[in-house]
Steps between C-alpha positions, in 0.01 A plus 500: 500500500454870386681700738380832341147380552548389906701801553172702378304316717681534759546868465117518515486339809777669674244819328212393706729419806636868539163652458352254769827651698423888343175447637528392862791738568276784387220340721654298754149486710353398200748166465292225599275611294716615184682129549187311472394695200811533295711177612278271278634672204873502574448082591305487165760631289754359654299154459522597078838581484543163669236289297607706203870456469519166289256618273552850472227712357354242287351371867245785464316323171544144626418471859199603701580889744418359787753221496774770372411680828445213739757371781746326279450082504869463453692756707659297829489700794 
């Protein structure tokens, strides 16, 4: 496992999570809204840091986006 590579994915995910955050605070009437629209991308990249972090980068070239952004098969919840 690269840890380099799932800390930078992670790091873009917490990214999109403190905008999402930046955003309602600025517009807090505006949250249900602003959580609808922006909440796919913070699951989504937290989805490809998840379905990345065996692979690494390399995942990019060998599997298919949408299953590097989909709910993750092999996460237990």
């Amino acid at each position: 496992m690269d840890a380099e590579w799932n800390l930078v994915t992670l790091q873009d995910a917490l990214a999109a999570l403190a905008e999402t955050i930046d955003e309602i605070e600025d517009a807090p009437d505006e949250a249900a809204t602003l959580m609808e629209a922006l909440m796919p991308t913070v699951y989504a990249k937290l989805n490809y840091a998840w379905n990345t972090r065996q692979v690494g980068p390399s995942a990019i070239d060998t599997t298919d986006h949408n299953e590097l952004v989909a709910w993750p098969r092999d996460l237990k919840l």
